[in-house]
N, C-alpha and C positions, 0 to 999 in steps of 0.2 A: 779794796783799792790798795795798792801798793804804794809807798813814798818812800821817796828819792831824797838823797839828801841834795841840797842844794850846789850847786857846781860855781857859781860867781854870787860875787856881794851882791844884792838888790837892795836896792830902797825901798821900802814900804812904803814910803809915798810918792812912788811913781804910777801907782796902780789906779787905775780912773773907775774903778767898780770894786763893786764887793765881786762879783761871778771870775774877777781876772784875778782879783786878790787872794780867794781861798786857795790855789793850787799852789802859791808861794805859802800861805801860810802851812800848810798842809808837810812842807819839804822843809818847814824851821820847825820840825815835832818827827824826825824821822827816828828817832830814838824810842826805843820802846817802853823803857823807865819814863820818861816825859811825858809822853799820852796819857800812863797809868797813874803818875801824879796829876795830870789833868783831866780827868774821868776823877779820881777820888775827891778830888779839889770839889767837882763843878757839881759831885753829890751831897758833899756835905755841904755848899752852897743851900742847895736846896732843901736839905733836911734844916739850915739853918733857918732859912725862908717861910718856912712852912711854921716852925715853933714863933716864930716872930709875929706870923699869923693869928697865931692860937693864942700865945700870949699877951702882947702887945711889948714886952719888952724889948726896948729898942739894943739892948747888949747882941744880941742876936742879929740886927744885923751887921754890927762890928764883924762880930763873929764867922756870918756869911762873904762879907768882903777879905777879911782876914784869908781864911781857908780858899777861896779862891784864886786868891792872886798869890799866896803864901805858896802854897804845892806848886804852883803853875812855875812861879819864879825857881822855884829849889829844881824842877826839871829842867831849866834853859840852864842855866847858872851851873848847876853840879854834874847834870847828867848828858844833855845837847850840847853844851858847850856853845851857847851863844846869847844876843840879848834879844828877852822878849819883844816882840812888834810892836806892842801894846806900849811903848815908850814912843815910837810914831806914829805909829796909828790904830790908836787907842778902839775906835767904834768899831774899824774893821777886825781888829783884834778879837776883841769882846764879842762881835757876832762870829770871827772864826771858833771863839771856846764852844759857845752852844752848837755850831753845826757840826763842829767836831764829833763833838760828845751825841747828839743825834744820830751820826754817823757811826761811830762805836755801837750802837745801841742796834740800829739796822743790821751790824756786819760790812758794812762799808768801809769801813775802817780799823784795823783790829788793834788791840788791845795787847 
């Protein structure tokens, strides 16, 4: 799939769904350093997740919160040139990371 950068301001809370919301979210990540901090971000997430599992120590999921929103942010901020959704609209945000990254992961979305 191919993304566009965005043409006009939107508000991310105009959107009455997640299925209307991912295609704006999709065109505030058209940058390709962005993606790729948010693919690294959303692995080490889970590599974090998983030790947290194993261990129980709760540093780990700092850790996972950290590296997720940490890369995610340094892509909008340094690379996109704009501000995270996830400052509006936090869920639908947070569900566009994983379907992103699902999406990367198919080919649907490249990298």
């Amino acid at each position: 799939m191919a993304i566009a950068a965005s043409t006009t301001a939107t508000d991310p809370r105009s959107f009455k769904s997640f299925a209307q919301f991912y295609p704006f979210y999709l065109s505030e990540h058209s940058n390709r350093t962005c993606r790729r901090l948010h693919f690294a971000g959303s692995t080490l997430t889970l590599v974090f997740l998983v030790l947290l599992f194993i261990t129980g120590h709760a540093g780990y999921l700092a850790a996972a919160v950290l590296s997720g929103y940490g890369f995610a942010w340094v892509g909008h901020f340094a690379f996109e040139k704009n501000r995270p959704a996830s400052f509006k609209r936090p869920l639908y945000s947070f569900m566009g990371d994983w379907v992103m990254y699902r999406d990367i992961w198919r080919g649907k979305v490249s990298l």
